[in-house]
N, C-alpha and C positions, 0 to 999 in steps of 0.2 A: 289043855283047854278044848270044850269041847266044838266053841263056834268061837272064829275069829272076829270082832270087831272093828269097823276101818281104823275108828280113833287109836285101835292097838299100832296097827301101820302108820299111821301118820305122826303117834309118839315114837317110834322107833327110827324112823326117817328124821327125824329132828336132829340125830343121835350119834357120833362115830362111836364106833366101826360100822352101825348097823345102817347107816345112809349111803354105806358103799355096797353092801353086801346085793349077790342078786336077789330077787324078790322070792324068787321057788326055795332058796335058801333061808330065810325070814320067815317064810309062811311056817317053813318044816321044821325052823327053830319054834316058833311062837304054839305050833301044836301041841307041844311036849311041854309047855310051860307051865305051871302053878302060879298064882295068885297070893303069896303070903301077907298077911296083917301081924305089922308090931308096936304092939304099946309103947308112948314114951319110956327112956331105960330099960324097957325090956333084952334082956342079951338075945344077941340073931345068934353067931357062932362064936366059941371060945377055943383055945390050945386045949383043953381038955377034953375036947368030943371027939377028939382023935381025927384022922385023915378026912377031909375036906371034902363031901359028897354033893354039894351042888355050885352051882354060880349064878349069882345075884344079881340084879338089877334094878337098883334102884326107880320106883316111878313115883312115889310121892313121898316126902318126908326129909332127914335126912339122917345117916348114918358114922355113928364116931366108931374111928378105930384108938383104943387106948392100949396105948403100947406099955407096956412091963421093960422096966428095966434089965433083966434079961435076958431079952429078946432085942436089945439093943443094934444088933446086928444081924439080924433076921431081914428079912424081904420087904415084911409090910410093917412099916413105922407108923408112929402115929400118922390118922389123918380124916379129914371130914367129908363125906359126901353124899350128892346131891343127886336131884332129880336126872335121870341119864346115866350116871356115871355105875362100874361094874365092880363085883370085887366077889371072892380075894382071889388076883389070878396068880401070884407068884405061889401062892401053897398050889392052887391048883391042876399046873403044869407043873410042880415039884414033886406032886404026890406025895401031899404033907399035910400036918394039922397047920392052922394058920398061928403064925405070931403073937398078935393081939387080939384082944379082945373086941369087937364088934357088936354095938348095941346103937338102938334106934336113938336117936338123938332130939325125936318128936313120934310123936304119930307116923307111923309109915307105913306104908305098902311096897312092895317086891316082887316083881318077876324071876322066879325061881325055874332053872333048869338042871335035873339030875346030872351027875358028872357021868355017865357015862355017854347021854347025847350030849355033854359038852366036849368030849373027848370026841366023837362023830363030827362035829360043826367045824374040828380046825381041821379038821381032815377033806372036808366038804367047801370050805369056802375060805378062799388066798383071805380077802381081805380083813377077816374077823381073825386069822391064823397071826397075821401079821400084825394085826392091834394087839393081840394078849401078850407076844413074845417080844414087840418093841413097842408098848405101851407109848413113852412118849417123841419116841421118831414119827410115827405114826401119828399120833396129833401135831406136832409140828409141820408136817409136811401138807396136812390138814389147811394150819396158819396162815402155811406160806402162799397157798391157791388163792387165798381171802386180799392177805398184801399184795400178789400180781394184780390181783383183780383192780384193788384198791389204784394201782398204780400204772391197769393199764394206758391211760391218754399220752402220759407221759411216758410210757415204756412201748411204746408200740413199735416195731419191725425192728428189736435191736436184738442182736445174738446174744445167746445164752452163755454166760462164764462159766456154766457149768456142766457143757457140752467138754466129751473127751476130745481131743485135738484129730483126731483119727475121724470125727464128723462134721472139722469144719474144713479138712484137705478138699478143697475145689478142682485141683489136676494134679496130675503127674507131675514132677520136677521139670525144670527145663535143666538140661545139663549137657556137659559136654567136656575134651578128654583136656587132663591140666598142658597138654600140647598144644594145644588150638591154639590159633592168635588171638591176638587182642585183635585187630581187625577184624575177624572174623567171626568173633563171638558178637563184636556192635551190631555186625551187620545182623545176626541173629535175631539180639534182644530187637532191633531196630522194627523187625519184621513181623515177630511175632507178637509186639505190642510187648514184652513182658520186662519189669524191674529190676530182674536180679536172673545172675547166669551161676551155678554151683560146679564146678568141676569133681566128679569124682575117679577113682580109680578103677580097675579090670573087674573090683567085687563089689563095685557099685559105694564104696565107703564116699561119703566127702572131703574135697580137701581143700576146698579154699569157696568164697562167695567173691561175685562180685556183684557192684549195685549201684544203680543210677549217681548218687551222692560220691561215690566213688571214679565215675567218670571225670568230673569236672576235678575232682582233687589231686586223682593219682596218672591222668592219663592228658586230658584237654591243658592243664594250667602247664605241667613240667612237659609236655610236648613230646611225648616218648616216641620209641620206636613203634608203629603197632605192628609190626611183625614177629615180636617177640612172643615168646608162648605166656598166656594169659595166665599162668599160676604165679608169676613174678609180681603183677598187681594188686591178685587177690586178700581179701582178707582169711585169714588162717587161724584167728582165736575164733572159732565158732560156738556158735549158742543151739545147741540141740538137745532136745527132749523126745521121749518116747511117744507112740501113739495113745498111749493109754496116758498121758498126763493131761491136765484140764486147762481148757480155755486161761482160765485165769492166772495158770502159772504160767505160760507164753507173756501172759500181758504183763506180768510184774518183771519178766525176766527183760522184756521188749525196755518198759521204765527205767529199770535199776542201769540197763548196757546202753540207752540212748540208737536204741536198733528197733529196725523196721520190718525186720524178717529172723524168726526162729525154723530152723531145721529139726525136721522127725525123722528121727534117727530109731531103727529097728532092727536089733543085729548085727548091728555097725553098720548096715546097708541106708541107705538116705531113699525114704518112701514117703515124703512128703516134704511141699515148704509152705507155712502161712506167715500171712504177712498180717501185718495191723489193720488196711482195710476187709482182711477176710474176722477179724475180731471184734470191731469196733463200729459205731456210728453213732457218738456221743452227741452229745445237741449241740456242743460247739465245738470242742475239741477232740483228738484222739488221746490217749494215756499216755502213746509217747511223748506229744506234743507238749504235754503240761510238764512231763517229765526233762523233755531238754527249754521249756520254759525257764525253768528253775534254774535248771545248769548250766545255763546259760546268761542268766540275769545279773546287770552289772547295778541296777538301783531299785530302793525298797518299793516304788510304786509297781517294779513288775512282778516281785517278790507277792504284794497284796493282792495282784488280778489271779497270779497261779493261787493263792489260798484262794482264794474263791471259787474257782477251775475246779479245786479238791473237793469243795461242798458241792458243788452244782457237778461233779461226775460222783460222789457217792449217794446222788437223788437219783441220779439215772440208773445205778447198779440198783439199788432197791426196786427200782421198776423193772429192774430185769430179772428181778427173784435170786439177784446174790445172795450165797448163803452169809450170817452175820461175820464166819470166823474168817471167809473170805475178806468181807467185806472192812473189817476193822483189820486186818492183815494190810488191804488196798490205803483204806487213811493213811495209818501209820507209816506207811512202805513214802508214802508221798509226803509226808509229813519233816521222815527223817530227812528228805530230799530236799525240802525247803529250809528243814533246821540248817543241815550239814554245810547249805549255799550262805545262809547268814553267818555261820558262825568262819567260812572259810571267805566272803566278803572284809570281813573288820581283823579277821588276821592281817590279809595282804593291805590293808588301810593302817593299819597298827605295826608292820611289821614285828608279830608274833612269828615263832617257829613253831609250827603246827606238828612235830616230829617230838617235841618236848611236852604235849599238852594233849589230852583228852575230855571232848565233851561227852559228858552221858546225859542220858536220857531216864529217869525216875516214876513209880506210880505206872498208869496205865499205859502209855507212853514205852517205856520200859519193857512190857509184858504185850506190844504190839496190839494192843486191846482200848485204844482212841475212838471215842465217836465223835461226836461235831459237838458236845460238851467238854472241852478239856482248856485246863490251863496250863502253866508251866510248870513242871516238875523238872530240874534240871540242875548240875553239878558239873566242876571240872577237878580233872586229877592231873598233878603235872610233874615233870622231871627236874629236881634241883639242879640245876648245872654249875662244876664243881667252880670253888672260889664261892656262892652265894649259900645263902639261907631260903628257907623257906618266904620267910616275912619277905625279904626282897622281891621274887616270883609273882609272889601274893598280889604286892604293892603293881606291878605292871600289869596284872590282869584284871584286878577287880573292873578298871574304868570300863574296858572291852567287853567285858562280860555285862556290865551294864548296859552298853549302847545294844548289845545281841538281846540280852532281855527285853530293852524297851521294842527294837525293831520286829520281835516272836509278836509282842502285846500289838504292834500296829497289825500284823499279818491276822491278828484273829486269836491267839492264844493268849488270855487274859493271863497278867501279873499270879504268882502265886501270893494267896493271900497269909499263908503260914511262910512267907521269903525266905521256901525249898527253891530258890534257885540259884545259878553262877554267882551270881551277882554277890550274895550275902555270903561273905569273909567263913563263918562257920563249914561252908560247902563249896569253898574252893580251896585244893588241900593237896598237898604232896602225896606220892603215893605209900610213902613212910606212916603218915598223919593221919591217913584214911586209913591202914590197917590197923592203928592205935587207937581212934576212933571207934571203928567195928570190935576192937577185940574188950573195949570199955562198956560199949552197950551190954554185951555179950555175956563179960562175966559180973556184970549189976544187975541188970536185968531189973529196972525201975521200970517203973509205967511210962516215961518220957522214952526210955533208952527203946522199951518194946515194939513202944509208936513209932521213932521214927526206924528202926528195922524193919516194920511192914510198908513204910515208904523206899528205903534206899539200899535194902538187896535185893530189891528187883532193877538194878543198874543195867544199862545197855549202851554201849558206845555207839556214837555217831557220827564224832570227825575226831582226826589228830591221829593219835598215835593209838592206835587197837588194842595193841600188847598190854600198855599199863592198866585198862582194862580187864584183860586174861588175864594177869597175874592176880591181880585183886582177886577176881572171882575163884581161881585155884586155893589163892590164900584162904579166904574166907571159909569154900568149903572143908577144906582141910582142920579148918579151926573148930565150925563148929560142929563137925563129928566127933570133937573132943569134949562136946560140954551139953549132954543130955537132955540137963535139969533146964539149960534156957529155953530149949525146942518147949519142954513141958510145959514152961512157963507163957510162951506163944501159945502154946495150945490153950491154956487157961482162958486168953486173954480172946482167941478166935474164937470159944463158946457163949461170948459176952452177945455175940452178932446173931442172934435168932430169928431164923428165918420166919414172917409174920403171919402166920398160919392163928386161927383162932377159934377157941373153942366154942363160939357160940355163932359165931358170925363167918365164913369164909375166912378172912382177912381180920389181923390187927390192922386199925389204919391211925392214923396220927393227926395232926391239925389239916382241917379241913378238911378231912376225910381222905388223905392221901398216903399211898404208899412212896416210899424209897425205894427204887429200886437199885441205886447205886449201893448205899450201907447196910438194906438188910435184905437186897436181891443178888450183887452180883460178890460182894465183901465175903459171905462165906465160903463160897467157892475160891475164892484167891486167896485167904486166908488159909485155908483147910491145905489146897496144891502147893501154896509158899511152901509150906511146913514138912508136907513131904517131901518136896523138891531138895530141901536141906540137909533132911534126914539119910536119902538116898545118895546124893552129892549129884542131882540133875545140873547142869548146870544153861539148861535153857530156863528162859526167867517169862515166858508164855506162860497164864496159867494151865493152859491146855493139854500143851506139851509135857509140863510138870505131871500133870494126873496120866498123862498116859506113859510117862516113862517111870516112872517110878510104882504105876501098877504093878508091878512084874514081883519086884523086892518086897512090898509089901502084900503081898498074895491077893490083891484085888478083881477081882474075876474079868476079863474084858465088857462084858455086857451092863456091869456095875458102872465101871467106868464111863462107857458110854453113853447110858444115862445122864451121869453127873454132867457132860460133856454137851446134851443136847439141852438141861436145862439150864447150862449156864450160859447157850448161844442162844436159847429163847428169852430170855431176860434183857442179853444185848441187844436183839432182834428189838425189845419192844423199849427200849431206850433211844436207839436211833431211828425208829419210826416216832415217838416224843419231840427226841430234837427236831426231825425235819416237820414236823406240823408246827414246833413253836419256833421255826424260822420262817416259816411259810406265813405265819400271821405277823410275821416282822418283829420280832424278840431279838435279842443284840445279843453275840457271844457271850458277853460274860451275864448274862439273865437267863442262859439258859438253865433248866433243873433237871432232876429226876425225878421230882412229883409226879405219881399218875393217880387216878380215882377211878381205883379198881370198877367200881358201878359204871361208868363210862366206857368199859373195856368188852366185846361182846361174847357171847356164852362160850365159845369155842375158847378164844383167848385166855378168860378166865381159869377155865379147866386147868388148860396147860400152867400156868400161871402158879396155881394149885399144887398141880404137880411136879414143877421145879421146885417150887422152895419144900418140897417132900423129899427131895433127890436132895438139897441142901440140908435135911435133916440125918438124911441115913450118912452124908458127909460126915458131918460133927459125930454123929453115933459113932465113925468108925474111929475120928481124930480121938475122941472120950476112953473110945477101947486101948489105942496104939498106947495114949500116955495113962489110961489108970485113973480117966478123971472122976 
């Protein structure tokens, strides 16, 4: 071009990548650019013009990419775009003809740049380098400055969870040798104002804590010697993590152990300690606090205030721009905690043996992927003990299992309306009964039996006995490495779930113009992972975990994966930003939805939006390939 326009700058600043990019960087793209016109249906580029010589940019109109079925697994899948949006960059950086076919969708216009100043630009400028090669890490990280923004009032001066631990170390340890007294260490901590005293060794290793809560227990109340050497009081099961682990797993680790200080441990040398106020400044509690809330709680009104505690600290985490895998990691993690307390409350109320019986945990729940929408998904598995039958077992649990259902439903998690829970006789089951069960779905493979396998082998224990847990899961995968045709049949059944992409419109939308984003945003992605998970015999029941452990065996490249992986946490992302606005207008747990009206959603969002459920297409594309569909 031979004169630049400002409106060309002010289109392009509307824009990522190029709202990041510097301006002398923009100017000296925008020189080199062309101006193309394409008639409606006219073709822009096809697989047959061979290796891929400019890059596009959409500014008026919009452009379809029609994908060919054998090209099913190629880069660029079908997909529609708009004013802003760039293409084709996966041929581009491949130095390849492109996939699909790409033709004007209306009238358009395009900002056209030769490939070899587009090959100069990533070289010239991080931010534009880093949009092409992580397309949508890059707009989500976009998202995420939009939701701090959104949330800063209520997020203001609170630390980041996704700070590495090595940048919230405020000093040096205090420490001192495990010979020291006990008097002599008080008089320390007394002095220096500090909480906790760590003793380490000649190489600086850790060997014991000690900690205020510790005083009164182990030293003030039994009245000890304090001349004795202070490693005889300490604690010695220690909680340490490296410097390079993240805020957030201290604070889960702080939660799950009812502890107030994690050790950073580097080399086996102890190079830092934080504690929960160097993590935390919740608006009323801290993580631990809600955490020995729980485990602590002897009746259901305190049981109701920690649910609450869990909504009102995953409104604070969103203000602090937790990421979503964290942050449904945090639900969940809290969740188990309040499950595990009900359901070990009406044991010792009931005198059950908690060593004979296993609760799990089913659905999202299960796959540690809870937002502030969920109800109960939930089962037990139990140990005949010899002399009875199953049906006796059965008959002493059901009522318990009751009373723990109703008491989830008071805490906030509504009744399952399909009664997937303890309660209902079908889903409380020896572990004989539950393997006859699974191996029934398995080798019928009806439409009922395939439903509920995409509910209840995402199973996860949460109280009782572990093992009969682990065993099931060993079982299971071992069984259904022996039977092909039902994975196939899964597969069949997860291409049913299309992601809502539409050929004329952005978005297929549904009554009232709403998308799902639970059944045809977050479903293919879990659906697709289950499936792998199976196939490879993963035996973490996370979707996440699934797509990334089982990438390996099924040759799925890590950047593929990674993809799948950001847009399946931008879809959570904008579900739990859903729920917390329709509880903010006062909406009851069990009214809450996954309805959104994409037109409501703003241009950034959308995009991404766009290009998740495109990342859930090349999903299926790959499921379609693996079984031959």
């Amino acid at each position: 071009m031979s004169a630049i326009h400002p409106s060309q700058l002010t289109f392009f600043a509307a824009h990522a990548p190029f709202d990041r990019m510097e301006q002398a960087h923009l100017l000296w793209m925008l020189e080199r650019m062309e101006l193309g016109y394409y008639a409606k249906d006219e073709l822009i580029i096809s697989p047959e013009q061979g290796v891929v010589n400019r890059f596009w940019v959409v500014k008026q109109g919009t452009v379809h990419g029609e994908q060919k079925v054998a090209h099913a697994m190629d880069d660029d899948t079908w997909l529609e775009l708009a004013e802003g949006e760039s293409f084709p960059l996966g041929a581009l950086l491949a130095n390849r003809p492109v996939a699909s076919l790409y033709r004007a969708g209306a009238d358009t216009f395009c900002y056209e740049l030769p490939v070899k100043d587009f090959s100069t630009l990533l070289g010239m400028s991080s931010p534009f380098r880093d949009f092409c090669t992580r397309r949508i890490a890059n707009l989500l990280e976009h998202s995420k400055q939009v939701i701090q923004a959104q949330y800063t009032q209520s997020g203001a001066e609170q630390q980041s969870l996704t700070s590495p631990l090595s940048a919230i170390i405020r000093r040096a340890p205090i420490t001192c040798s495990p010979e020291t007294s006990v008097r002599d260490v008080l008089a320390q901590m007394h002095e220096l104002r500090v909480g906790s005293m760590v003793a380490i060794d000649n190489a600086g290793s850790p060997l014991g804590i000690l900690t205020l809560p510790d005083v009164l227990e182990r030293i003030a109340l039994p009245q000890i010697d304090l001349d004795q050497p202070v490693l005889g009081v300490m604690t010695k099961n220690l909680n340490c993590l490296s410097p390079q682990a993240l805020a957030h797993e201290a604070a889960l680790m702080m939660a799950k152990q009812g502890i107030r200080h994690v050790l950073i441990v580097e080399n086996e040398r102890l190079v830092g300690l934080v504690s929960e106020k160097d993590l935390f400044a919740l608006q009323r509690v801290g993580l631990r606090q809600v955490g020995s809330s729980i485990r602590y709680a002897l009746h259901l009104p305190e049981l109701q205030q920690a649910a609450s505690d869990i909504r009102s600290m995953a409104h604070n985490m969103m203000a602090q721009g937790v990421a979503a895998e964290q942050l449904t990691q945090f639900i969940s993690t809290f969740n188990d905690l309040l499950t595990a307390r009900v359901v070990e409350l009406e044991c010792i109320a009931s005198g059950l043996n908690a060593d004979q019986l296993c609760w799990i945990a089913l659905g999202s729940e299960g796959r540690y992927e809870q937002t502030l929408n969920t109800d109960q998904d939930n089962a037990l598995i139990f140990e005949v003990p010899e002399g009875m039958v199953a049906d006796q077992v059965r008959v002493q649990l059901l009522p318990a299992a009751k009373r723990i259902n109703d008491s989830l439903a008071a805490c906030g998690f509504p009744l399952c309306k399909g009664k997937v829970m303890a309660s209902n006789p079908q889903w409380c089951l020896s572990l004989e009964e539950w393997k006859r069960t699974f191996a029934g779905w398995i080798t019928n493979s009806s439409q009922e039996a395939l439903l509920n396998a995409s509910i209840f082998f995402d199973f996860r224990a949460l109280f009782g006995n572990n093992k009969l847990a682990e065993e099931l899961r060993e079982w299971l995968l071992n069984f259904v490495g022996t039977n092909g045709l039902f994975l196939r049949q899964m597969a069949e059944v997860a291409m049913n779930f299309k992601p809502p992409l539409g050929m004329v419109r952005d978005f297929v939308v549904g009554k009232e113009n709403k998308l799902d984003l639970k059944l045809n945003g977050i479903t293919p992605f879990v659906n697709g992972a289950r499936i792998f998970g199976l196939a490879t015999g993963v035996t973490h029941t996370s979707t996440l975990q699934r797509l990334r452990s089982s990438a390996l065996k099924l040759k799925i490249s890590d950047p593929e994966i990674e993809a799948w992986v950001d847009a399946f946490l931008f879809i959570q992302v904008l579900r739990l930003r859903h729920h917390d606005e329709q509880k903010a207008r006062g909406i009851g747990d069990d009214e809450l939805d996954n309805l959104i009206d994409p037109e409501q959603l703003n241009e950034l969002d959308r995009r991404i939006l766009k290009e998740a459920f495109r990342q859930a297409r090349k999903l299926q594309a790959k499921l379609a390939l693996e079984y031959r569909l």
